[in-house]
N, CA, C and O of each residue as an XYZ file, in Angstrom:
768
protein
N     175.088    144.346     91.077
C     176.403    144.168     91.682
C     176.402    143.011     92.673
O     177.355    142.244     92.814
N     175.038    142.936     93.476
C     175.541    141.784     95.080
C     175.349    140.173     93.713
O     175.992    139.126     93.640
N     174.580    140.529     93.152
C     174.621    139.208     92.032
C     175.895    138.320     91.513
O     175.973    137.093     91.557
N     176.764    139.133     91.066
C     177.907    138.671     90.411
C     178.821    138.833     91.527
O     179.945    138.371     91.331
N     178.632    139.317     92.522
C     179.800    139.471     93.872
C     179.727    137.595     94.439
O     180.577    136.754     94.730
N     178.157    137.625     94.363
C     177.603    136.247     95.279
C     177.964    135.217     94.409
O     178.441    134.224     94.959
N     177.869    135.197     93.295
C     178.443    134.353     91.949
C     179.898    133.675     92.174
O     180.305    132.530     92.372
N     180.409    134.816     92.058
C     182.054    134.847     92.006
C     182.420    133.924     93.587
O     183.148    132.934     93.643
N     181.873    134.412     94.487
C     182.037    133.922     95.759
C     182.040    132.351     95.918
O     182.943    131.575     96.233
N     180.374    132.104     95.506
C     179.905    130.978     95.175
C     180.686    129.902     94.517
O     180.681    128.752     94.956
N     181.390    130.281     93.420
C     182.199    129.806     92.689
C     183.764    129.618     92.648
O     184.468    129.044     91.817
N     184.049    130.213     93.684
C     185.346    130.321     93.991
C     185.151    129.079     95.153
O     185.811    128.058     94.958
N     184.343    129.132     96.249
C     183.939    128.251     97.377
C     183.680    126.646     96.801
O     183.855    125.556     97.345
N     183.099    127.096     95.218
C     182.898    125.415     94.866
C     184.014    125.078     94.196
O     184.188    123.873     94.011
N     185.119    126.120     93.631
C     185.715    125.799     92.964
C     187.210    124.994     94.222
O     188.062    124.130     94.011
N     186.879    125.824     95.433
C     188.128    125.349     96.411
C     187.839    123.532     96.948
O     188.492    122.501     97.108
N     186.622    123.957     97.048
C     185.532    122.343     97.553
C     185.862    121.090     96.406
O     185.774    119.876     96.589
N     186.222    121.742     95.310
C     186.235    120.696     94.273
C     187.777    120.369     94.185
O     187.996    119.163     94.070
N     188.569    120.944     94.206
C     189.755    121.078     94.428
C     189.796    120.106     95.541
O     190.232    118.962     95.413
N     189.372    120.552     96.529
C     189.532    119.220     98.302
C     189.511    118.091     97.870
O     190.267    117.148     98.101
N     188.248    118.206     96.945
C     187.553    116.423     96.764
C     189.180    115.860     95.909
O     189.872    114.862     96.112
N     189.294    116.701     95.192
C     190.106    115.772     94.106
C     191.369    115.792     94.766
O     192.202    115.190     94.089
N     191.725    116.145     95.581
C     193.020    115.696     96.460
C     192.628    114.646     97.498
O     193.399    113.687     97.489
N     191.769    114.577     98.272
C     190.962    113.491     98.767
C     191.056    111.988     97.868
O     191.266    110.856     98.303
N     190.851    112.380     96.665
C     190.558    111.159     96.288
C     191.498    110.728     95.815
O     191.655    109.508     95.839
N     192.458    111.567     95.217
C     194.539    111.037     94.746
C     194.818    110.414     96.068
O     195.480    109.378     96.111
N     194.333    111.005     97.209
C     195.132    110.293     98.372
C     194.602    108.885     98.536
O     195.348    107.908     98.594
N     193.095    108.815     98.618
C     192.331    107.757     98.967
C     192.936    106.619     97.626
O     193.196    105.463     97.959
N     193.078    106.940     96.512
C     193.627    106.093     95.486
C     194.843    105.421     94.963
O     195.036    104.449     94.231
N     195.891    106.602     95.833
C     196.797    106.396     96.088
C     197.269    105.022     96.861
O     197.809    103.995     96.450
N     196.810    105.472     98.216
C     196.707    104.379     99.047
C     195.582    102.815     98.862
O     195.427    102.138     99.877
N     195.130    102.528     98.017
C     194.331    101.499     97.616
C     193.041    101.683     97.934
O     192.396    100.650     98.115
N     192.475    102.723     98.056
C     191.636    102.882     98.287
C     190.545    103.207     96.739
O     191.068    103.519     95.668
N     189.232    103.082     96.882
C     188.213    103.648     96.244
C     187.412    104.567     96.661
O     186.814    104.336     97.712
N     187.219    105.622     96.091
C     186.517    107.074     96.696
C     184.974    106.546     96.139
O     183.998    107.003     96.733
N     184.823    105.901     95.376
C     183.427    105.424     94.961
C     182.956    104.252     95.474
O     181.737    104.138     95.348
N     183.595    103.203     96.094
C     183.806    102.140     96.680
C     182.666    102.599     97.976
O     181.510    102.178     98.017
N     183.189    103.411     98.851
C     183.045    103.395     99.945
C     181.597    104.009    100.606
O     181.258    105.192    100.642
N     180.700    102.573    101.224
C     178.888    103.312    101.584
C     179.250    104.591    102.164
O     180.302    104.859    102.745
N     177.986    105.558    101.878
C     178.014    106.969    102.571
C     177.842    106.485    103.737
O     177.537    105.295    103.664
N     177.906    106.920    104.908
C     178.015    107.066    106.730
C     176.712    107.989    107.009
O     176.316    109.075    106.586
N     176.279    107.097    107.857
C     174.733    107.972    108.546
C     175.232    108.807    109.609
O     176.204    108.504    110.301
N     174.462    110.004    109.746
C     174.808    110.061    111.426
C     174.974    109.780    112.387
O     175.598    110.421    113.233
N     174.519    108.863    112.497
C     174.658    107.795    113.579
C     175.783    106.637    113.389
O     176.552    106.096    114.183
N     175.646    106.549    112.574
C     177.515    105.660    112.665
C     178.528    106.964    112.509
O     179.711    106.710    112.731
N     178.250    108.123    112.206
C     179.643    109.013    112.847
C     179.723    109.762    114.272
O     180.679    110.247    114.879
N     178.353    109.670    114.571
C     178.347    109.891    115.827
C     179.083    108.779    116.577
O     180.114    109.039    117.197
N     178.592    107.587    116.534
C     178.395    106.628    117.568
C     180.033    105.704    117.687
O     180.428    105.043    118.647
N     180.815    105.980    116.220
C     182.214    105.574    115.749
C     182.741    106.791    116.568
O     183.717    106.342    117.169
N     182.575    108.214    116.922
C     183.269    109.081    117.405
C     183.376    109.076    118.996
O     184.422    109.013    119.643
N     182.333    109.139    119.393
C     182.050    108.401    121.117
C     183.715    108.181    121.731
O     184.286    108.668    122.707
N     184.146    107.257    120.710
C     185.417    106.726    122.026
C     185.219    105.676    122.683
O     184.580    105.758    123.732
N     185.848    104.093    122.113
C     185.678    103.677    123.023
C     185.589    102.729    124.701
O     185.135    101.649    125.079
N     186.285    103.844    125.292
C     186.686    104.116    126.552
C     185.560    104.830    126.896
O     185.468    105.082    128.098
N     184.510    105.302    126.046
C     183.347    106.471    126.612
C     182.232    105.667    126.422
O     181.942    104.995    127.412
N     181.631    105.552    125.604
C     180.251    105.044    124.980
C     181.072    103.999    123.987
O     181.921    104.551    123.287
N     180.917    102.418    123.816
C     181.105    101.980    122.571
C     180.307    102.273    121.541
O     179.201    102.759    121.781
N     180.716    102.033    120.217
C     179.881    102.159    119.210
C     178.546    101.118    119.402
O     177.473    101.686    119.199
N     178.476     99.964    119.691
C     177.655     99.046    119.755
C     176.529     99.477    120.922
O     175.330     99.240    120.774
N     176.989    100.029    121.896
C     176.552    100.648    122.761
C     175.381    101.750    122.780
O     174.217    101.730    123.179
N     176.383    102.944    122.034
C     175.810    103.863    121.206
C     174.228    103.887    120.495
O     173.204    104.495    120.807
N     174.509    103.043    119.528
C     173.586    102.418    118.487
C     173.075    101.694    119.141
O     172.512    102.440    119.942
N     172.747    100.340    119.515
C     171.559     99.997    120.614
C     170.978    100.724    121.559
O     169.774    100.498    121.683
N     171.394    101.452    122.204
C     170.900    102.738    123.094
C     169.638    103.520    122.222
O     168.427    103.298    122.218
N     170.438    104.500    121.511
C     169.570    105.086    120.416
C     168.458    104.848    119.522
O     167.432    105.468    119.242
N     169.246    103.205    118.981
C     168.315    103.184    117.865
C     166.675    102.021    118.739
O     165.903    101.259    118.158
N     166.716    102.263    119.698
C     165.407    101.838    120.528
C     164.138    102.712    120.259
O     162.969    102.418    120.511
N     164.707    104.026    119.603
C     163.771    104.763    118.805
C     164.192    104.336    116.815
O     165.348    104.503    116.427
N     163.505    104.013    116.196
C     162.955    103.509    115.129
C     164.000    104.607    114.296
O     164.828    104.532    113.387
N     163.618    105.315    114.893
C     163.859    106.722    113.829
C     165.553    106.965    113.837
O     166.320    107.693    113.208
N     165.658    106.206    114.630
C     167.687    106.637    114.767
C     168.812    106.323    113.212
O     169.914    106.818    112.978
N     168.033    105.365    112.402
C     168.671    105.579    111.511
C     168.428    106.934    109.988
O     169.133    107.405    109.095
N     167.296    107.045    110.377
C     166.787    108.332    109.576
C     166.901    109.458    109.736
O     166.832    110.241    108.789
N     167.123    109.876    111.080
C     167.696    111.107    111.212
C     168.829    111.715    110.682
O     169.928    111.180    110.539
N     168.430    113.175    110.317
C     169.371    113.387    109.511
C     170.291    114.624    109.963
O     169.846    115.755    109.771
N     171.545    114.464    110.551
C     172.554    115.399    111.362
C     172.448    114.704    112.666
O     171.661    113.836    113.044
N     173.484    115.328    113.291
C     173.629    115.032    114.738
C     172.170    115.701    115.960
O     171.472    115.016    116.707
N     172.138    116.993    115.781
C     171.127    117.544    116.514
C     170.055    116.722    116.673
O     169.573    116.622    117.801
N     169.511    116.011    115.611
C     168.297    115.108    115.672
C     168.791    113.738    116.733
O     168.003    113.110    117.439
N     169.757    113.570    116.668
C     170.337    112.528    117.582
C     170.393    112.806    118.781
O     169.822    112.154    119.655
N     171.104    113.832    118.976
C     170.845    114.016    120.734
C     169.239    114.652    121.140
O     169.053    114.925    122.325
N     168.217    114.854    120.249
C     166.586    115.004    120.448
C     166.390    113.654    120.912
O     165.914    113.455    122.030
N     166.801    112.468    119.947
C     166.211    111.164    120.551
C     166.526    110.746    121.709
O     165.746    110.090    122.399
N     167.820    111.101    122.108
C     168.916    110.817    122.993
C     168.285    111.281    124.272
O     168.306    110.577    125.281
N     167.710    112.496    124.231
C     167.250    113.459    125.305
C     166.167    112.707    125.399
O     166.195    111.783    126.213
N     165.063    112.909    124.657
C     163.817    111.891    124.716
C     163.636    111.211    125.337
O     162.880    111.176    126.308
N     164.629    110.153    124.701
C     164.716    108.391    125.243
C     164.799    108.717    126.564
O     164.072    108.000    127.251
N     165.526    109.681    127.284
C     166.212    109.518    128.571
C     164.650    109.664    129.430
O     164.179    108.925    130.294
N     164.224    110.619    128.957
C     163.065    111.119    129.629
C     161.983    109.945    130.135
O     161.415    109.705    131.201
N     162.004    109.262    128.627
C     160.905    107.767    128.686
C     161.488    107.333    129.723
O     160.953    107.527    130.815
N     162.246    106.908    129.667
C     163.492    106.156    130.596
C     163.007    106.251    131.885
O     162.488    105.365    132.565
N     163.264    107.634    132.215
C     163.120    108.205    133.930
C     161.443    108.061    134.404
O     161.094    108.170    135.580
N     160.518    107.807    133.303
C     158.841    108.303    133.816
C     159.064    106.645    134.122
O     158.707    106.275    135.241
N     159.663    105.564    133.147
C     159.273    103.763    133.490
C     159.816    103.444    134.735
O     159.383    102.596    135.515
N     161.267    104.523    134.952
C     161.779    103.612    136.146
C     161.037    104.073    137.489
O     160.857    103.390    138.497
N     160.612    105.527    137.235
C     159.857    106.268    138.084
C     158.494    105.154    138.454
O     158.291    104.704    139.582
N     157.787    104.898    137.438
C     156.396    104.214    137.215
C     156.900    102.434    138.004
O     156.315    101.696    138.797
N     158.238    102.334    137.281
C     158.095    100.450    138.070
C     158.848    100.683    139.712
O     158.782     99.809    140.576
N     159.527    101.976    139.909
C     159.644    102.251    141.304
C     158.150    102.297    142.097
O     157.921    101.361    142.863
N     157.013    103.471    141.923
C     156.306    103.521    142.239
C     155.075    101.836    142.359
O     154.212    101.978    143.226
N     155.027    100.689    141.724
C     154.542     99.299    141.690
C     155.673     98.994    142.524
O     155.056     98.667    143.537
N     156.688     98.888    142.776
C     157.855     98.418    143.882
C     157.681     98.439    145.112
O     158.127     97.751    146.030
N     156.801     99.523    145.043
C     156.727    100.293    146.472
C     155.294     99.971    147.582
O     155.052     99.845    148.782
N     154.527     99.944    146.105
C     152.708     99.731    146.369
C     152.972     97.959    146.718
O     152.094     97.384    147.363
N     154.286     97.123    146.227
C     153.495     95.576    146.493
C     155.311     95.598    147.796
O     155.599     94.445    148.117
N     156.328     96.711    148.417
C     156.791     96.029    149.013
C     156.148     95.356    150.360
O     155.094     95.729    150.877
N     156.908     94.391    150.788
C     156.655     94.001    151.771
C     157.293     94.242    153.229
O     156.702     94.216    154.308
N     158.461     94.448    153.013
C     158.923     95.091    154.384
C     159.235     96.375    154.486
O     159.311     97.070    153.473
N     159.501     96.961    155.937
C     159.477     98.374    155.830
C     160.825     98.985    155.338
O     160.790    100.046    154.714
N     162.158     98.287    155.620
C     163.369     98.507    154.813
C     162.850     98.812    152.952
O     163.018     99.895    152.391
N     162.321     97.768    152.391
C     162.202     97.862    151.307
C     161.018     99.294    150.487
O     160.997     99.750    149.344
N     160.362     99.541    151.460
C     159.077    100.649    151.465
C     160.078    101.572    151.776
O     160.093    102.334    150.808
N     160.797    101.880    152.458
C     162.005    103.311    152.874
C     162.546    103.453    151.360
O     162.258    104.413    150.645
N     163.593    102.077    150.850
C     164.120    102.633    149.965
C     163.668    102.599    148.573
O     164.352    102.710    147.556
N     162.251    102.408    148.707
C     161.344    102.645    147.439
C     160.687    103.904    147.570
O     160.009    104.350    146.645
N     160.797    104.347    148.356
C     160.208    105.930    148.731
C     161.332    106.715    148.274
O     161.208    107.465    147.305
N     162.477    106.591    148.935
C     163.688    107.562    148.518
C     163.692    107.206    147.194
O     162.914    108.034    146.722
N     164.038    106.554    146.341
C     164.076    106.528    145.475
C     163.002    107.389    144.143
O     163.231    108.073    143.145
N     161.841    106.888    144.817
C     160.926    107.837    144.001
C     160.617    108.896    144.138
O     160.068    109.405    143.160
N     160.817    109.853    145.512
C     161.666    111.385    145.342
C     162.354    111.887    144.668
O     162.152    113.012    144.213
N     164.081    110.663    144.252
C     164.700    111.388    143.294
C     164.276    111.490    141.749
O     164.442    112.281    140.820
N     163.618    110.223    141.985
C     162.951    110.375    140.353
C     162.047    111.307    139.942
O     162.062    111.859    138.842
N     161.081    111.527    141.014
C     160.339    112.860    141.061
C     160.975    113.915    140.744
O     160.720    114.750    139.876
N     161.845    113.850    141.504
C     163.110    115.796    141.193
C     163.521    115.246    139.642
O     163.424    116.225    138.901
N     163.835    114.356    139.066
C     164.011    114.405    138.223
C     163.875    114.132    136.918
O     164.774    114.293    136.093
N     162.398    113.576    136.601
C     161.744    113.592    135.975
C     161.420    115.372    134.725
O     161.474    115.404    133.495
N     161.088    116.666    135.788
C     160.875    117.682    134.958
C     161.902    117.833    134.629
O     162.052    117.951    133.413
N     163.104    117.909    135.489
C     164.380    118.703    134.856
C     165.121    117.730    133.571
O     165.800    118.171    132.644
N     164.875    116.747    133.752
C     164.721    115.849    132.196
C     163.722    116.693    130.758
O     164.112    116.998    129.632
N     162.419    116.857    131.374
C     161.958    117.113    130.439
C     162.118    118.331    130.255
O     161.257    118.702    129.457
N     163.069    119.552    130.717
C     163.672    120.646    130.536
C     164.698    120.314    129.276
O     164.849    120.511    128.070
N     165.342    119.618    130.521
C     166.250    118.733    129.006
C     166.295    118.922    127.445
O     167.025    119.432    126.596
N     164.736    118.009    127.565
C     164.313    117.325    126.225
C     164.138    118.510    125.471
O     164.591    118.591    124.329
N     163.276    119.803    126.223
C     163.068    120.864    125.381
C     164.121    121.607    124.815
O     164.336    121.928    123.646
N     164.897    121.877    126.130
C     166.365    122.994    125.399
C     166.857    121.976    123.997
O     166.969    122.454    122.868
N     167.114    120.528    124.318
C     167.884    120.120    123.418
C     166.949    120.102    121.628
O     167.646    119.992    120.619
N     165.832    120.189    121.539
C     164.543    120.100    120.274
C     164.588    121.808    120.086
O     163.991    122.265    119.111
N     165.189    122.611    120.878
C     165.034    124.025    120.737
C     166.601    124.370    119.927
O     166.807    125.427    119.331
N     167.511    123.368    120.040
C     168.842    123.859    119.537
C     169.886    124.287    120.568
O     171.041    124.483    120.191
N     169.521    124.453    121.924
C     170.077    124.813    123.271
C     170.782    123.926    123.886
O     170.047    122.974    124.144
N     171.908    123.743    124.278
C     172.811    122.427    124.806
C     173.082    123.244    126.135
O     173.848    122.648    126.893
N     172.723    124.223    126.501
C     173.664    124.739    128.203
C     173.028    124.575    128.976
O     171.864    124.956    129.094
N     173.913    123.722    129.954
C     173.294    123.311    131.018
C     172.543    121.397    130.963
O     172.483    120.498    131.801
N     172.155    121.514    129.679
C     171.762    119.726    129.213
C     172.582    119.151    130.119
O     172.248    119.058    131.300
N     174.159    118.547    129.493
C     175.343    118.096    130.414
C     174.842    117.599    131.398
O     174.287    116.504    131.488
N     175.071    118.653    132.460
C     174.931    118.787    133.545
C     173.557    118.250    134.466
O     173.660    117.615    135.516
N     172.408    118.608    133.897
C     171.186    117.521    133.627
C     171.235    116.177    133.623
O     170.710    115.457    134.473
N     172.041    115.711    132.399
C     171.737    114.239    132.266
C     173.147    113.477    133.009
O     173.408    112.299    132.762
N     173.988    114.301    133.927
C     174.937    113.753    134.890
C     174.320    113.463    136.188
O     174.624    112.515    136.913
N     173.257    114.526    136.470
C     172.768    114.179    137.618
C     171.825    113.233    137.972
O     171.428    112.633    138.971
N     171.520    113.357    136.278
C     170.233    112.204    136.466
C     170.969    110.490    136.429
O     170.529    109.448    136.915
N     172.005    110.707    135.789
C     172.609    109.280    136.098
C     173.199    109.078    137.708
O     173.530    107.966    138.117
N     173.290    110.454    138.650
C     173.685    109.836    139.874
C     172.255    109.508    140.331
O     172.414    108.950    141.417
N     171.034    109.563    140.082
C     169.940    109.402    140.733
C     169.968    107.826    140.976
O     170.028    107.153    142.005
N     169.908    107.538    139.766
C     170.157    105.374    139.422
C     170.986    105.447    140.435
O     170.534    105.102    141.527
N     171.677    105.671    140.397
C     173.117    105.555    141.475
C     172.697    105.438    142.808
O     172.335    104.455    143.455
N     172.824    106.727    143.124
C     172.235    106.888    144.611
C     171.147    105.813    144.660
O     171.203    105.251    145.754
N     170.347    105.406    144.017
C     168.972    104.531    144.369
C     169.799    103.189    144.543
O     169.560    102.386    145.444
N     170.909    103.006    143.482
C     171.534    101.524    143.646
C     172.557    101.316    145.031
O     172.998    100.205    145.326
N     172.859    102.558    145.825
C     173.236    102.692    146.520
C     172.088    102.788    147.957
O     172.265    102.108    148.968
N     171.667    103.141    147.894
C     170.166    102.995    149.043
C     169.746    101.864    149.292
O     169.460    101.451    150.416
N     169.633    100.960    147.761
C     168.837     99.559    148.236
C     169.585     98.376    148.898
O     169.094     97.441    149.530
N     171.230     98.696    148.535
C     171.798     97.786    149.538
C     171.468     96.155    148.903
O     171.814     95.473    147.938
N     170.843     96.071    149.751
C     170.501     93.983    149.515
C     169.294     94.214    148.849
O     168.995     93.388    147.986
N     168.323     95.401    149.106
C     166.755     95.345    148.452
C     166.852     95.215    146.844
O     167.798     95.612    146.163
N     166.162     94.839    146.567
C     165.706     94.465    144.932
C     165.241     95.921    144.256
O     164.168     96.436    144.570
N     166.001     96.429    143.457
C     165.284     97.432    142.284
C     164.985     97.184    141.360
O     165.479     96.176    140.853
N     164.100     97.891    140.694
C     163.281     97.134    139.414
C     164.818     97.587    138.275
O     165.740     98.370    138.506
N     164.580     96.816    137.199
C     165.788     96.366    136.216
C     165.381     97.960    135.475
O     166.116     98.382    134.582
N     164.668     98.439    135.741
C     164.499     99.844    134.672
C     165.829    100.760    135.419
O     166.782    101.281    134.840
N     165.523    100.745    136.860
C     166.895    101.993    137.364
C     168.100    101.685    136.582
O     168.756    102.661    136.219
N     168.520    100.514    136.252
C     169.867    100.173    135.622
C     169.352    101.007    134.170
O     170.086    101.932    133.821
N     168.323    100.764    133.454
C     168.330    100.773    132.231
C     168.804    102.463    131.970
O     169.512    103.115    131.203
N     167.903    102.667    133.152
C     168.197    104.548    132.849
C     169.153    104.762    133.418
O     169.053    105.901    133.875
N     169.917    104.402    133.635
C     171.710    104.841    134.054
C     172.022    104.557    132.614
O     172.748    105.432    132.144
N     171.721    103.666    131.817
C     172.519    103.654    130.797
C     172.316    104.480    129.656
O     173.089    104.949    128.821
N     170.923    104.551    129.847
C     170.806    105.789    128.795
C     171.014    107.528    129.603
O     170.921    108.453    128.795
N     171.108    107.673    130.136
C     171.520    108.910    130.822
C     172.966    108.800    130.718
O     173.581    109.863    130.647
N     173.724    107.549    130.694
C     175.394    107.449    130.233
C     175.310    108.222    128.918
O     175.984    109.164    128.502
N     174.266    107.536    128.373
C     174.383    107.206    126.703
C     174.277    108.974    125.875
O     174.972    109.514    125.014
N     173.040    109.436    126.669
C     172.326    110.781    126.454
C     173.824    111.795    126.706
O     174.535    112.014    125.725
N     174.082    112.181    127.634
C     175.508    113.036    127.823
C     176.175    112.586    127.026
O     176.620    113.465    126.288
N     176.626    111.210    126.675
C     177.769    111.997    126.039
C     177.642    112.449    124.363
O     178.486    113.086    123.733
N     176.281    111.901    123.829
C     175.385    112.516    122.742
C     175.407    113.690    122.496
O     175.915    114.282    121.544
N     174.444    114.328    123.985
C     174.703    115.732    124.082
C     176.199    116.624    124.519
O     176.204    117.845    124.675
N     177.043    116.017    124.623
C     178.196    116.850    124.870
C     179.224    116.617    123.791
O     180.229    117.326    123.839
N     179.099    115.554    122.637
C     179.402    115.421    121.458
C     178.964    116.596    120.621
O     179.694    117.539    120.317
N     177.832    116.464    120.315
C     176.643    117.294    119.490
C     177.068    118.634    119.823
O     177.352    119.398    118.901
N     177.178    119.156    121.465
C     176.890    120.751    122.011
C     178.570    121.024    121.203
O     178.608    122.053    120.528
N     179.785    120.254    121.241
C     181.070    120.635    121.132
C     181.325    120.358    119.198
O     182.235    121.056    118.753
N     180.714    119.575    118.296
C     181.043    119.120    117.454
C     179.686    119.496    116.301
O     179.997    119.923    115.189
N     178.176    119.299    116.664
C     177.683    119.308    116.200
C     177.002    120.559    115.710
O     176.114    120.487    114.861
């Protein structure tokens, strides 16, 4: 009995699916379009086309991401905000690491203050990144958000501390991927 129940089901589901396509494609043909014409879309160009952009550009998006190799091979969104999370993490240990050389060659004591503050916040936020990285490789988005918002006020606050002092070009970089990472992960947690 569950055999021919699951059958019938099965078949009714492909039979509605097939039905979609072929109205899909009267429309698409209708309008001058080709339903065979048109390359399949990676995840990452429907992610990165969905963004918004007023939010993340697409160009944006995709250079951000695909700094890992693997961004065009991944396959679904979830794998995207893994890299996304990732990347951010790399991100926070370099700017952390060229804060910490900032600090060892400054020369005045203004510049030693706000190379110290700075590498406190990166300190605080370094694990809760790599909390991050895990919930998001585990399938878990609650709370991520909120993570990779704070970690973009860290850049912040640091670009705000140094005033006239010189920060190494990584704090910018990881503001942008901590831009980039949220809204990945808050795409993905709502859509994906």
């Amino acid at each position: 009995q569950y055999p021919t129940i699951m059958a019938v089901g099965t078949s009714s589901s492909m039979l509605g699916g097939a039905l979609l396509l072929l109205v899909l494609s009267t429309a698409i043909d209708v309008h001058g379009g080709s339903s065979s014409s048109a390359a399949p879309r990676s995840p990452l160009d429907d992610l990165c086309s969905s963004l918004g952009p007023g939010y993340v550009t697409p160009k944006l998006c995709v250079s951000t991401l695909c700094i890992d190799p693997s961004c065009r091979s991944t396959r679904g969104l979830p794998g995207l905000a893994v890299i996304a999370t990732r990347l951010t993490v790399s991100n926070a240990t370099v700017a952390k690491a060229s804060i910490e050389h900032a600090l060892a060659h400054a020369k005045d004591g203004k510049a030693r203050k706000v190379m110290r503050s700075c590498l406190q916040l990166y300190t605080g936020a370094v694990p809760r990144l790599q909390w991050a990285a895990r919930s998001v490789a585990a399938g878990r988005y609650s709370g991520v958000p909120d993570v990779l918002q704070a970690a973009r006020h860290v850049s912040s606050e640091c670009t705000n501390l140094a005033a006239k002092v010189a920060l190494p070009k990584e704090n910018d970089e990881f503001f942008m991927m901590a831009y980039v990472a949220q809204a990945v992960v808050e795409w993905v947690q709502q859509f994906g």
